[in-house]
C-alpha positions in Angstrom: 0.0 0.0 0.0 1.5 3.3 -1.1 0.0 7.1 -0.7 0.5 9.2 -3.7 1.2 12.7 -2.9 2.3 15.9 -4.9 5.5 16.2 -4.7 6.2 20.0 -1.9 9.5 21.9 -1.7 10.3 20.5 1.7 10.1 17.1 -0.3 13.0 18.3 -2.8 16.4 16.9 -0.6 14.5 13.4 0.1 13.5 12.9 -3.5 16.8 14.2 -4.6 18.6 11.9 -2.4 16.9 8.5 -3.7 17.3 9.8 -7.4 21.0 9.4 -6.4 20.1 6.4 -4.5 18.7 4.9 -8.0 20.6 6.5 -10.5 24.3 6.9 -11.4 26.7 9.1 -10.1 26.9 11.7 -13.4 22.8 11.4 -13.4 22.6 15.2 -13.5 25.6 15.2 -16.6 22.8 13.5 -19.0 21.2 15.7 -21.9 18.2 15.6 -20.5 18.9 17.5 -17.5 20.2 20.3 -19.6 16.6 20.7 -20.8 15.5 21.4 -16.9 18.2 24.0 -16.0 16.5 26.8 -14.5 13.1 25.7 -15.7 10.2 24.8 -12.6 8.9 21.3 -12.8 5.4 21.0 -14.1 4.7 20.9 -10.3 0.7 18.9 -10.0 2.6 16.2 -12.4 5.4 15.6 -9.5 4.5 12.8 -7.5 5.6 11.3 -4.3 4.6 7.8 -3.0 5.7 6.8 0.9 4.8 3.3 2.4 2.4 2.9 5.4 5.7 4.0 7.5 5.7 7.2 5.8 9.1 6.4 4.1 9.9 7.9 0.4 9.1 4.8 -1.8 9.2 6.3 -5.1 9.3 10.1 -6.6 8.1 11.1 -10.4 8.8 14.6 -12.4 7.3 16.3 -15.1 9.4 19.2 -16.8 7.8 21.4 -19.5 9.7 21.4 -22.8 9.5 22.3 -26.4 9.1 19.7 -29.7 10.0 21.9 -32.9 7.8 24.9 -31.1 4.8 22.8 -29.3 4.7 22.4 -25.7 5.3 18.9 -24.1 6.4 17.1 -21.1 9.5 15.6 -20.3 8.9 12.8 -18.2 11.3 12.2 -15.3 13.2 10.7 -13.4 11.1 8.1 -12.5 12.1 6.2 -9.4 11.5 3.2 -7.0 13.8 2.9 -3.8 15.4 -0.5 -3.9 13.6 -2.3 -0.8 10.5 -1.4 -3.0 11.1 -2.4 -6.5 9.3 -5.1 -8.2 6.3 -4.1 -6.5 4.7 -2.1 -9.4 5.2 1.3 -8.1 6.8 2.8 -10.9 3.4 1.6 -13.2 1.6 3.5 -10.4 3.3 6.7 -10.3 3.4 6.7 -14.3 0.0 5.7 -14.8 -1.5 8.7 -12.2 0.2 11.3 -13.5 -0.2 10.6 -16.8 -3.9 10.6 -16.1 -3.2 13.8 -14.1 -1.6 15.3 -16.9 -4.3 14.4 -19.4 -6.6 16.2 -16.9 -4.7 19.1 -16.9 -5.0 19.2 -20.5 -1.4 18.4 -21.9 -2.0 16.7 -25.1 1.7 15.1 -25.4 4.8 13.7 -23.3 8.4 12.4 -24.3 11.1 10.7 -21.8 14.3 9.3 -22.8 14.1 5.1 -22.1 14.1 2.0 -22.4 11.5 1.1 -24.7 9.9 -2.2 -24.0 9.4 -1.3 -19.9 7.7 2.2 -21.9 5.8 0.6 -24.1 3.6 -0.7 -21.7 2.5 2.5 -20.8 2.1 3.6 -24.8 5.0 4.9 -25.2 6.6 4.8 -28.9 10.0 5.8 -30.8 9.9 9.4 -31.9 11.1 9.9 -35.2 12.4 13.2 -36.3 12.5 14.5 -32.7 16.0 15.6 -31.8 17.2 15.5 -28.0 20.3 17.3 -27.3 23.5 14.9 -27.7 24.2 12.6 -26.6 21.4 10.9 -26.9 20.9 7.7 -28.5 17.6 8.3 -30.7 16.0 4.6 -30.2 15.4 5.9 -26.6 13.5 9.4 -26.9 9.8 8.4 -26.9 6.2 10.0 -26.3 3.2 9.2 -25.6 -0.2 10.9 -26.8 -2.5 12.2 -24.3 -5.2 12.8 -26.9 -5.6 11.1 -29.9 -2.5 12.6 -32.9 -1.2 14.6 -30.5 2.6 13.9 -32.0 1.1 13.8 -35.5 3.2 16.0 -37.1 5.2 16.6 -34.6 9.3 17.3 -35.4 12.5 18.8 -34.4 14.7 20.0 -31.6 13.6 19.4 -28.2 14.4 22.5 -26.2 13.8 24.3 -22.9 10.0 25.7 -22.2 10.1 29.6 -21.6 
């Protein structure tokens, strides 16, 4: 049993720390995070879930970016503390907010990943959209929120704002 929660500023350190729990060491060195310099997370997208202890189980961010000039979301990171992993937590916290950012009316969202994990989620390759290098292109992927949404849709991905 897990509580999802909006992610607060007093959150920030905690979820920070198990993103360097989960992830390597240059984590913040990665294209990706170039794209979320300075910029706010889409903050009713950012998502905390904590155990019936009230421990940090998992953490999800949104950042607002731009595809070729229309808006999107950059999905992540996406995490799952260790002692909690293979429990489906990370399908919950990417299912509810992608529901919560369909409610919120984004029509599109892109993360660099592993396909076949994303795919269960509806997540497809992106062709013709460019993430800053180096990225491998086989992993940049999105996912509609409403029907076409990435119809069309091409170029450099670049900072919102």
């Amino acid at each position: 049993m897990f509580t999802l929660t909006p992610e607060t500023p007093d959150d920030w350190w905690e979820v920070e720390a198990l993103y360097d729990l989960c992830f390597a060491p240059g984590r913040t060195a990665l294209s990706s995070y170039r794209l979320r310099d300075e910029v706010a997370p889409v903050a009713e997208l950012c998502l905390n879930a904590r155990d019936r202890e009230g421990y940090l189980a998992g953490a999800i961010r949104y950042w607002p970016v731009q595809v070729g000039g229309a808006a999107a979301l950059l999905l992540g990171p996406v995490a799952v503390h260790p002692t909690h992993q293979g429990e489906g937590l990370g399908g919950l916290l990417i299912n509810a907010s992608l529901h919560r950012a369909r409610d919120e009316g984004w029509s599109r969202v892109m993360l660099v990943g592993d396909a076949p994990y994303y795919a269960r989620f509806g997540f497809e390759k992106l062709d013709g959209v460019n993430m800053p290098p180096p990225t491998n292109p086989d992993r940049v992927l999105g996912h509609a929120l409403r029907p076409g949404a990435w119809d069309g849709i091409t170029g450099d991905v670049t900072r919102a704002g």
